[in-house]
Each structure stands twice: as structure tokens, then as C-alpha cells.
Backbone as JSON Lines, residues from 0, in Angstrom:
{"i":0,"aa":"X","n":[0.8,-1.21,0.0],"ca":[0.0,0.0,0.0],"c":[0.84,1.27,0.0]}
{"i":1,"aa":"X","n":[1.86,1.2,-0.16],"ca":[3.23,2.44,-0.31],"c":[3.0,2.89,-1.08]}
{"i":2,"aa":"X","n":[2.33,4.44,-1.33],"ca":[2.63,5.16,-1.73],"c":[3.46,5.46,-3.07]}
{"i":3,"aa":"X","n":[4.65,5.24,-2.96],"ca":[5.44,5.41,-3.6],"c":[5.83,4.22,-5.12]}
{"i":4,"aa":"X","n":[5.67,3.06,-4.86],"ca":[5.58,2.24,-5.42],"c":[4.28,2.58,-6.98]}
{"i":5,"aa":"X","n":[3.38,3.63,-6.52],"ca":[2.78,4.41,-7.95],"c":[4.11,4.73,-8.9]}
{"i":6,"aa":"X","n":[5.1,5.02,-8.6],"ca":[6.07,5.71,-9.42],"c":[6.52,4.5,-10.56]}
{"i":7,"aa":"X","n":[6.0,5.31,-11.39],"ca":[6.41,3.86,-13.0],"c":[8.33,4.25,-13.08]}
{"i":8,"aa":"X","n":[8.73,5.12,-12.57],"ca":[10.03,5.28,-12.65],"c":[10.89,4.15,-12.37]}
{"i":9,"aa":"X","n":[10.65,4.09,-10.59],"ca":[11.37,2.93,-10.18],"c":[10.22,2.38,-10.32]}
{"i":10,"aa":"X","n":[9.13,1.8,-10.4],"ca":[8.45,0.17,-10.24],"c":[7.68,0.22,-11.75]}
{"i":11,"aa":"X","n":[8.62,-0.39,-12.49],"ca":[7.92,-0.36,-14.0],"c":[6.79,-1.13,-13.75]}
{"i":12,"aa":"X","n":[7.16,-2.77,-13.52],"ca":[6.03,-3.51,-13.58],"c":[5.43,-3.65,-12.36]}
{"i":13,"aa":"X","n":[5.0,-3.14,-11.69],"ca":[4.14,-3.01,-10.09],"c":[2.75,-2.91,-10.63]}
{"i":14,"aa":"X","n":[1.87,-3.7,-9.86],"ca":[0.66,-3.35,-10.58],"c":[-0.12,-3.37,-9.0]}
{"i":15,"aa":"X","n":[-1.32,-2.28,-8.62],"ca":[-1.58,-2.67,-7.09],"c":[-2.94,-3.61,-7.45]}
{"i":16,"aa":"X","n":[-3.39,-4.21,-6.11],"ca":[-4.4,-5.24,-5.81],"c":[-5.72,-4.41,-5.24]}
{"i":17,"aa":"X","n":[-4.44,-3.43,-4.09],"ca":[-5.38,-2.71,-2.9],"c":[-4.85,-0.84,-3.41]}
{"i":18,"aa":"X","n":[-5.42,-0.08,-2.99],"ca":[-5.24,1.38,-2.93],"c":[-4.11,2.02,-2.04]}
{"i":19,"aa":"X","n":[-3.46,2.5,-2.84],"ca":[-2.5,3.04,-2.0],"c":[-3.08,3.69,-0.47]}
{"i":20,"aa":"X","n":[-2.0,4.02,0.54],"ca":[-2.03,4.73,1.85],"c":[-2.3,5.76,2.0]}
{"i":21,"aa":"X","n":[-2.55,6.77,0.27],"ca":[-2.72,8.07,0.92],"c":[-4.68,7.97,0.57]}
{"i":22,"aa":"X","n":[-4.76,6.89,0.04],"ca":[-6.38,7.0,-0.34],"c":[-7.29,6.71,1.55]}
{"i":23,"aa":"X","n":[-6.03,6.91,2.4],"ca":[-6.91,6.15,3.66],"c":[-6.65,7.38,4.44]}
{"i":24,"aa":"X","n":[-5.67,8.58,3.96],"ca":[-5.54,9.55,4.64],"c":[-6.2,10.58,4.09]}
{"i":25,"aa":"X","n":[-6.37,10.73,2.85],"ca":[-7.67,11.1,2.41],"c":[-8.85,10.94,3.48]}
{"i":26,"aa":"X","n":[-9.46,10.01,3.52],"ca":[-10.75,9.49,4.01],"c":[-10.54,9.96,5.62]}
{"i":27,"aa":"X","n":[-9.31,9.73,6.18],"ca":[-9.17,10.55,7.33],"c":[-9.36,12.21,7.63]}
{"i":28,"aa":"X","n":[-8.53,12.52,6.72],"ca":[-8.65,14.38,6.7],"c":[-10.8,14.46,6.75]}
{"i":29,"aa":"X","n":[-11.13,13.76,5.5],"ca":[-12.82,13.81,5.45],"c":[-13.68,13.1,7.36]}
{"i":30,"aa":"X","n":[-13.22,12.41,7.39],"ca":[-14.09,11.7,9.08],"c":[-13.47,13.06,10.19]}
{"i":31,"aa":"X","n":[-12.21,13.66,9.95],"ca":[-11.93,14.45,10.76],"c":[-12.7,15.64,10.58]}
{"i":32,"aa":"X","n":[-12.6,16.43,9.35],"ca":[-13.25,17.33,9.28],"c":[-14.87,17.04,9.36]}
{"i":33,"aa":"X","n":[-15.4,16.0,9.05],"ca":[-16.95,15.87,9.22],"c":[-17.62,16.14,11.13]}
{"i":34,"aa":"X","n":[-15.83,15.58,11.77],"ca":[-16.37,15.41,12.99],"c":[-16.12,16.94,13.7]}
{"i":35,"aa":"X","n":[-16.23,17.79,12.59],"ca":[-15.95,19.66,13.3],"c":[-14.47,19.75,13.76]}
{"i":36,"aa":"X","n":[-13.4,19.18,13.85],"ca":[-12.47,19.03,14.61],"c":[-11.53,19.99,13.22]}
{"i":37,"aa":"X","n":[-10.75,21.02,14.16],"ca":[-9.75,22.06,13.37],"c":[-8.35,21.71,13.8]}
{"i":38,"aa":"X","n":[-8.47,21.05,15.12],"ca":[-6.69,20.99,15.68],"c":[-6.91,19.26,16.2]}
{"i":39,"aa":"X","n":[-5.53,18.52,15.61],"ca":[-5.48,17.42,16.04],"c":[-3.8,17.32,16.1]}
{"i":40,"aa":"X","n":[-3.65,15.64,16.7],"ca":[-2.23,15.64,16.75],"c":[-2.4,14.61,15.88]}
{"i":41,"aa":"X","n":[-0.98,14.04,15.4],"ca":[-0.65,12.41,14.58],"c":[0.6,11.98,15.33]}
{"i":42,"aa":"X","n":[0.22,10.59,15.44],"ca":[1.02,9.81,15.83],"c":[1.27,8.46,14.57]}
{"i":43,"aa":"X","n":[3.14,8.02,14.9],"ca":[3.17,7.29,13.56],"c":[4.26,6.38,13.8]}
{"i":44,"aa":"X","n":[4.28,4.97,13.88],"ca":[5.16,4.32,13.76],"c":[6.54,4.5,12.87]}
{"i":45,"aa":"X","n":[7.6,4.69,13.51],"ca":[8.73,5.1,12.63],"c":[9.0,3.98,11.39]}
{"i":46,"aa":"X","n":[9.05,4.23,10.42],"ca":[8.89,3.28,8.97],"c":[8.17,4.04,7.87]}
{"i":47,"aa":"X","n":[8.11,3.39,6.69],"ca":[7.52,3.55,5.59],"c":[6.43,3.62,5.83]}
{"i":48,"aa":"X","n":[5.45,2.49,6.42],"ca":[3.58,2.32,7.1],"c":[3.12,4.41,7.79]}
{"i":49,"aa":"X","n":[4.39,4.0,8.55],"ca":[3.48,4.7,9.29],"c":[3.57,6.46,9.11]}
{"i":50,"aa":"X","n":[5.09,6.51,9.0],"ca":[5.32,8.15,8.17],"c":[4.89,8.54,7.15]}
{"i":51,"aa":"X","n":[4.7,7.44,5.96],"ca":[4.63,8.32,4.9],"c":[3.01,8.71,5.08]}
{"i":52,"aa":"X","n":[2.26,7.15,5.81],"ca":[0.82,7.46,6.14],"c":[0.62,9.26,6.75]}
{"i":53,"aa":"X","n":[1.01,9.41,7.91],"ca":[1.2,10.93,8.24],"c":[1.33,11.31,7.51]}
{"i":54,"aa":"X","n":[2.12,11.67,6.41],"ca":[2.77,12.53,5.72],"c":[1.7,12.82,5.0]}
{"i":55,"aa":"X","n":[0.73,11.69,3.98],"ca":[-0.36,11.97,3.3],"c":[-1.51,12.53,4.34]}
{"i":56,"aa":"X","n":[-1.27,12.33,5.29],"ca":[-3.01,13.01,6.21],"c":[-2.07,14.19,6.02]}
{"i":57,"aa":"X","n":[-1.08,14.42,6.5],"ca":[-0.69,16.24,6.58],"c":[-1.22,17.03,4.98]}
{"i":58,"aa":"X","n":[-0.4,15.89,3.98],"ca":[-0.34,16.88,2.82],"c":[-2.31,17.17,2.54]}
{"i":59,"aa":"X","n":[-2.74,16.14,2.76],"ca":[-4.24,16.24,2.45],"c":[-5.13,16.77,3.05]}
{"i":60,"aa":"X","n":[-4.61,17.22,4.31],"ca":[-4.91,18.09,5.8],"c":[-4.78,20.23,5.13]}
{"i":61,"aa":"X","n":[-3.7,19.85,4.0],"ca":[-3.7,21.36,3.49],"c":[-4.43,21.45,2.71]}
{"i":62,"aa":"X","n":[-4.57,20.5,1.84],"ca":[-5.06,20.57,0.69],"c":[-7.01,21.09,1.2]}
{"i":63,"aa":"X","n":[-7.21,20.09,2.27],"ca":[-8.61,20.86,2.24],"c":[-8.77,21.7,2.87]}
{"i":64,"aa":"X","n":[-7.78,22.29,3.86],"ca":[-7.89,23.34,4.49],"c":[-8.6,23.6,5.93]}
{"i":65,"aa":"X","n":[-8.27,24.33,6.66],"ca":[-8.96,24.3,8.28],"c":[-8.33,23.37,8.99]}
{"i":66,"aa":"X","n":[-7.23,22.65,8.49],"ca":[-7.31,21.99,9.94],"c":[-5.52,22.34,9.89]}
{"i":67,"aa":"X","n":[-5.25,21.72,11.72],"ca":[-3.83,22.68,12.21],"c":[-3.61,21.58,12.91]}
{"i":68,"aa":"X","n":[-2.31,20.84,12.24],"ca":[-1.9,19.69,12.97],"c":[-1.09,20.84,14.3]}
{"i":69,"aa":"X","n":[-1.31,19.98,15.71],"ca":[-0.92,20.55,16.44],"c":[0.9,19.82,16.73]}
{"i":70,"aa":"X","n":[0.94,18.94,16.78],"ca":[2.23,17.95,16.81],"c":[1.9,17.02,16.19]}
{"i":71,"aa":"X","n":[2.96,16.44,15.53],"ca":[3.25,15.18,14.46],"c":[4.98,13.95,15.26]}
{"i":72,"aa":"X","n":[3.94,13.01,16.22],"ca":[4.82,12.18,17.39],"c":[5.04,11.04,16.34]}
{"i":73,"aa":"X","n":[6.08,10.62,16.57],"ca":[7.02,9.42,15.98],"c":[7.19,8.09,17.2]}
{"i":74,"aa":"X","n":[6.86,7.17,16.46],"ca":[7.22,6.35,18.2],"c":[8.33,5.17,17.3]}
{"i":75,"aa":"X","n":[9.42,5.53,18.16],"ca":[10.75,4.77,17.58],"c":[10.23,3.1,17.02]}
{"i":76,"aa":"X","n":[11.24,2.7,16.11],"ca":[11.2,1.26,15.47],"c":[11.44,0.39,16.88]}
{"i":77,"aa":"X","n":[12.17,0.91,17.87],"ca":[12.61,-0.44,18.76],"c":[12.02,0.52,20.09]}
{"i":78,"aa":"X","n":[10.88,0.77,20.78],"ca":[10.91,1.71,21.78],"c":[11.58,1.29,23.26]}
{"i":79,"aa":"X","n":[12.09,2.08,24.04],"ca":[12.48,1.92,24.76],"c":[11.16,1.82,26.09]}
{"i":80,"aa":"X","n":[11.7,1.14,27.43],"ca":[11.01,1.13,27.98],"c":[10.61,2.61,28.63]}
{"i":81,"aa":"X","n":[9.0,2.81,28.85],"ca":[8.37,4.45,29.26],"c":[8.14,5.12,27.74]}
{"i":82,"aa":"X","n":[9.09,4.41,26.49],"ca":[8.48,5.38,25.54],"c":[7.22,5.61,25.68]}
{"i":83,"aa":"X","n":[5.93,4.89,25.62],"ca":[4.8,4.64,25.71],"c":[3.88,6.45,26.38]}
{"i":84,"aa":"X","n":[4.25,6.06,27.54],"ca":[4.47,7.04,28.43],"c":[5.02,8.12,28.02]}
{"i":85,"aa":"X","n":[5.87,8.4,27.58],"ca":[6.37,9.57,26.96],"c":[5.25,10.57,25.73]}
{"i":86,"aa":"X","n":[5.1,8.95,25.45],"ca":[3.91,9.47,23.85],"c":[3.08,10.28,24.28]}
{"i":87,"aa":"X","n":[2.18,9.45,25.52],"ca":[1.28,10.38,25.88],"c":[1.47,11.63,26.66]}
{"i":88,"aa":"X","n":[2.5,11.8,27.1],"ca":[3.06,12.98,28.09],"c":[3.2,13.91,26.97]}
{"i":89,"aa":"X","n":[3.89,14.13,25.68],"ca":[3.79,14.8,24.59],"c":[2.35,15.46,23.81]}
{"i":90,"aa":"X","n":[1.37,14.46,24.18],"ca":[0.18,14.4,23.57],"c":[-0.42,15.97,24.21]}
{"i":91,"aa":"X","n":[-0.36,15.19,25.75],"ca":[-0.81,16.32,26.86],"c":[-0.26,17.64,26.89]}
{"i":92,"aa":"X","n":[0.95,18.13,26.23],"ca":[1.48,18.83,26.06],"c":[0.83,20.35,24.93]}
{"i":93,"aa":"X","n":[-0.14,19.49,24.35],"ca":[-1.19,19.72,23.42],"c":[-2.63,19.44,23.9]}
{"i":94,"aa":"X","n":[-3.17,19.88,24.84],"ca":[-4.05,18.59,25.39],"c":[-4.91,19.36,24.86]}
{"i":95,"aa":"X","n":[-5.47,20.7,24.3],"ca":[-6.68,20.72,23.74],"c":[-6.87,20.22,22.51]}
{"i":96,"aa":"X","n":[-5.71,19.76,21.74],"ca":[-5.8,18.72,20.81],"c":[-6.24,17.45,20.95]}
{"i":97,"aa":"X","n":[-7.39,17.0,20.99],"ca":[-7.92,15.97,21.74],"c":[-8.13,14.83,20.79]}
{"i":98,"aa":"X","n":[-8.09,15.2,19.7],"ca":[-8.59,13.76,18.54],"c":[-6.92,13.71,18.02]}
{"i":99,"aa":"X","n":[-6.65,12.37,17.52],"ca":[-4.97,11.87,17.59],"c":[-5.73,11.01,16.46]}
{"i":100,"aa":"X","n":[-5.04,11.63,15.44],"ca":[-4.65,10.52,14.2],"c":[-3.51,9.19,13.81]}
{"i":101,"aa":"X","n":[-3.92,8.22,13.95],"ca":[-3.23,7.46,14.07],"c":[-2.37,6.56,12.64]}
{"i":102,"aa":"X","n":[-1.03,6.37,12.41],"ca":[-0.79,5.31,11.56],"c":[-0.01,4.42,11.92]}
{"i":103,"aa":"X","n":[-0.31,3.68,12.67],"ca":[0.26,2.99,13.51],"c":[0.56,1.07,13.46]}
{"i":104,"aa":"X","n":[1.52,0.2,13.85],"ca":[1.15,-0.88,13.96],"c":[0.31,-1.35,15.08]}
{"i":105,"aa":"X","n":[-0.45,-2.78,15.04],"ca":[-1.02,-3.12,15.96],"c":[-0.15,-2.8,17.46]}
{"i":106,"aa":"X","n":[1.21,-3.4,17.59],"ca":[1.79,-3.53,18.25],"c":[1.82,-1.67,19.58]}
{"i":107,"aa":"X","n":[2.31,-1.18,18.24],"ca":[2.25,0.17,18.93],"c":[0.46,1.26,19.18]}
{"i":108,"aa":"X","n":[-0.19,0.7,18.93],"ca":[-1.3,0.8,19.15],"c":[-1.77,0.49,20.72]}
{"i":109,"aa":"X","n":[-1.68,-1.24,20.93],"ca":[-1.84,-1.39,22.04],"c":[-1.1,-0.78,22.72]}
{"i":110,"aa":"X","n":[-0.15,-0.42,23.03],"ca":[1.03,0.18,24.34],"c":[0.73,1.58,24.04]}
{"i":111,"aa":"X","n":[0.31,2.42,23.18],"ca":[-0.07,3.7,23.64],"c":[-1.64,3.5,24.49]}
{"i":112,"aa":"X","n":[-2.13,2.64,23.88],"ca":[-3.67,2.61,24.97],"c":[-3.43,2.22,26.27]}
{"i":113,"aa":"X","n":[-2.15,1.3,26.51],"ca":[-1.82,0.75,27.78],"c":[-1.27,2.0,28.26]}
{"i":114,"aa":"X","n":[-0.32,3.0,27.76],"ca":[-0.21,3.89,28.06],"c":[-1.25,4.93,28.78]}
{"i":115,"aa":"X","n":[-2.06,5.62,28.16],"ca":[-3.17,6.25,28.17],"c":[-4.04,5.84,29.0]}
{"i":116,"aa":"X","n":[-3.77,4.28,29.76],"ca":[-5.2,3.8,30.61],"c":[-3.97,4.32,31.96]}
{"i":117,"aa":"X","n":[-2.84,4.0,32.06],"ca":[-1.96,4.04,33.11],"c":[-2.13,5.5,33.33]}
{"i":118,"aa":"X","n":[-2.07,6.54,32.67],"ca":[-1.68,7.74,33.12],"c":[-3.41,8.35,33.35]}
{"i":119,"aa":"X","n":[-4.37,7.21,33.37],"ca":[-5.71,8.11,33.56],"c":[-6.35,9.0,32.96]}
{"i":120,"aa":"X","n":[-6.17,8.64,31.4],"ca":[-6.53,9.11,30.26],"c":[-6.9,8.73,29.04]}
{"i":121,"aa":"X","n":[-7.87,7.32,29.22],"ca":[-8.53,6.67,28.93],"c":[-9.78,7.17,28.02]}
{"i":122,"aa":"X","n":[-10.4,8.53,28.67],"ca":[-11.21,8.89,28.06],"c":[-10.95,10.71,27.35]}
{"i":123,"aa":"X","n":[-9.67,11.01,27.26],"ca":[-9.42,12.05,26.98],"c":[-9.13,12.48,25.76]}
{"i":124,"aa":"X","n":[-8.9,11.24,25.1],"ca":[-8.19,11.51,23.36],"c":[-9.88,11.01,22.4]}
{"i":125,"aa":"X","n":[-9.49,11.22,21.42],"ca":[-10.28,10.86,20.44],"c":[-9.5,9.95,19.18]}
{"i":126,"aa":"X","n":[-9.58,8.65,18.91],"ca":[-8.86,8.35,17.71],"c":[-9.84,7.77,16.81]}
{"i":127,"aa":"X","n":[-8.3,8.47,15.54],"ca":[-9.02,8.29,14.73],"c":[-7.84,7.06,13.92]}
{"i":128,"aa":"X","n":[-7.95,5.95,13.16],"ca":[-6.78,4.52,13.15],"c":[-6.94,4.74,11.73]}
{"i":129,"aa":"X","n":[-5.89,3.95,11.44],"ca":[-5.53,3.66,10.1],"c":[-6.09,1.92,10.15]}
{"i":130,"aa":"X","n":[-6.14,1.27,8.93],"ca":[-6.34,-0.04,8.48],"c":[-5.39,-0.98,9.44]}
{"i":131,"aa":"X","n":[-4.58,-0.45,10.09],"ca":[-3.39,-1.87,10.8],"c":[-4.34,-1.8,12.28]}
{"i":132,"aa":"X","n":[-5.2,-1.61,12.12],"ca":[-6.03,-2.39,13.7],"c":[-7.63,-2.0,13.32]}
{"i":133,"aa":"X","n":[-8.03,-1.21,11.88],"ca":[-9.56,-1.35,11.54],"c":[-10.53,-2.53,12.18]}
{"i":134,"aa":"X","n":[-9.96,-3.94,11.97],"ca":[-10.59,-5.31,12.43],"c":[-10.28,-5.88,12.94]}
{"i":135,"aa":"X","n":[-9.02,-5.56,14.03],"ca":[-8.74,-6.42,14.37],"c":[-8.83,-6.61,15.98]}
{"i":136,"aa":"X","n":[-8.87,-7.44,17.34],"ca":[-9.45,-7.17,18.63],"c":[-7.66,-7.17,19.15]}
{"i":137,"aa":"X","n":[-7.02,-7.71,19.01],"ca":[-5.71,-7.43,19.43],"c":[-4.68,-6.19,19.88]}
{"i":138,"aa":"X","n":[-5.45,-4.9,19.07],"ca":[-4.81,-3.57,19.81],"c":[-5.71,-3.18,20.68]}
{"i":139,"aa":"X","n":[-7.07,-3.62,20.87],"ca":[-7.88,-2.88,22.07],"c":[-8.65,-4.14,22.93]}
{"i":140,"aa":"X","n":[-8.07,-5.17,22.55],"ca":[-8.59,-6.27,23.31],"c":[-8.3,-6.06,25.16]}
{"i":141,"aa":"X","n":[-8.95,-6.13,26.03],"ca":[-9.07,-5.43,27.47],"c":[-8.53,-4.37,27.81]}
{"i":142,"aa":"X","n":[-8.39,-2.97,26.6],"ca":[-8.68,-1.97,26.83],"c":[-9.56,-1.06,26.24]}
{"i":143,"aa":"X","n":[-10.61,-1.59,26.1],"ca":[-11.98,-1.06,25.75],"c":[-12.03,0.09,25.73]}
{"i":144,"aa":"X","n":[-12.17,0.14,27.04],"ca":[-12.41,2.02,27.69],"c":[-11.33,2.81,26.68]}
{"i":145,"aa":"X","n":[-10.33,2.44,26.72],"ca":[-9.25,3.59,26.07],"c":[-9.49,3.69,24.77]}
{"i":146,"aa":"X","n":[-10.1,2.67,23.83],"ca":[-10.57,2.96,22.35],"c":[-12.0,3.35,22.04]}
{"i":147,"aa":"X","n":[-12.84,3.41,23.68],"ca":[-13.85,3.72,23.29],"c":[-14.42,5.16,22.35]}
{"i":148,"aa":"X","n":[-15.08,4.99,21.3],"ca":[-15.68,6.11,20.31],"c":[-14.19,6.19,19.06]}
{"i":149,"aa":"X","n":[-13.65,5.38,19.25],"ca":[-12.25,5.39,17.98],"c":[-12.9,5.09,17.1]}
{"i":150,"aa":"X","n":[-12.76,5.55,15.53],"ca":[-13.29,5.55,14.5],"c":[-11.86,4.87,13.66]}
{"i":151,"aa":"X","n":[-11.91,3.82,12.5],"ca":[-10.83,3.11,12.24],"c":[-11.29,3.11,10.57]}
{"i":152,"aa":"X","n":[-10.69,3.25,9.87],"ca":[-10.5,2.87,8.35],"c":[-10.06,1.57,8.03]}
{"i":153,"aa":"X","n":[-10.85,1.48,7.38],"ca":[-10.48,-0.03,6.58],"c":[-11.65,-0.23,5.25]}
């Protein structure tokens, strides 16, 4: 779903199955703006998945206009222990930014919610997910509360 792989330059014969990543940040910038929301943050697994995903909600975030990313958080390839914690301490840092766009893996999905239930802020964010946890119960499996009202693409 890379993005980039459209380029007939380098990928002569590439042909896709599924829609590229920015057709899901598209559809994000639209659920965000439908939901009145002008200031949000993004959060993004460090990699190809999850930056360039950001990168298309930002560029498509101008393109329609009104909205003001407030911070754009990176959560390292190998995190250290408390990164988690950190994420959300950054978040708060922004806290009337309350809806958090996500492109994230499952993996780092769950541990920011484990995050977010630990620091008692469970019900303070708003997310909005990319396709790597749309269906699946493994990033919010017994933390309910912390994904409760998350809206997910897929």
C-alpha cells in the first residue's frame, strides 16, 4: 500500500491489488473534518507504514484546508522502555488537541492505549486509526475504555 511504489520510474512492472495509503488519509482528513475538529495531533510508527501514512493526512490536511496539525509524534522502530508514556506525556502537552490521528502498527497501538489507561486518560483523546487495527481485537482487546468512540479505516 506504499505510496510510492505508484512511481512507473522505479516500479515499471508493479501493478496494485489494494489502494495506495494516501487513499486512507484522504478518508481521514474527510471523518476528521466531518467530525468539526480544526486541531489534532498524529502519531506514527517510525517506517515507511506509518510516516509516509502521516505525511499523506498532513499533505491532504492542506489541501482541504482548516485543519492545524498541532504535533506530528514518531514512536521509535525499537521503543524503549516508558516510551509509551512519553507518547502520551507529549500528547498532553497539546491537550486541547484531543482527537490523535493514528498510523500505527497493531503492536504500537496497544502500548499507547496501555499507556493512556496508566496515566488516567482513557477517556481524553479521540482516535481516529488507520487499516493496521480497523478489524482487528488485538490492539484494544481489554482496553476497551481507552478505544472507546475510535473511528478506524479499513
Amino acid at each position: 500500500t506504499a505510496p510510492e511504489l505508484s512511481d512507473p520510474g522505479r516500479y515499471e512492472f508493479f501493478s496494485r491489488v489494494v489502494p495506495p495509503d494516501s487513499y486512507q488519509a484522504e478518508a481521514m482528513v474527510a471523518v476528521v473534518r466531518a467530525l468539526g475538529w480544526s486541531y489534532v495531533s498524529t502519531l506514527a510508527s517510525e517506517g515507511n507504514y506509518g510516516e509516509s501514512g502521516v505525511e499523506a493526512f498532513v499533505h491532504s490536511s492542506r489541501e482541504a484546508g482548516g485543519l492545524c496539525i498541532a504535533q506530528s509524534i514518531k514512536i521509535p522502530r525499537e521503543p524503549r522502555p516508558g516510551e509509551f508514556a512519553k507518547v502520551i506525556r507529549r500528547l498532553m502537552e497539546t491537550s486541547t488537541a484531543r482527537g490523535v490521528v493514528l498510523f500505527a502498527n497493531e503492536d504500537d497501538i496497544r502500548r499507547v492505549r496501555e499507556a493512556a489507561t496508566l496515566a488516567n486518560l482513557s477517556g481524553h483523546f479521540s482516535w481516529v486509526g488507520s487499516d493496521s487495527w480497523g478489524a482487528k481485537m488485538a490492539p484494544v482487546q481489554g482496553l476497551e475504555e481507552a478505544a472507546h468512540g475510535a473511528i478506524t479505516i479499513l
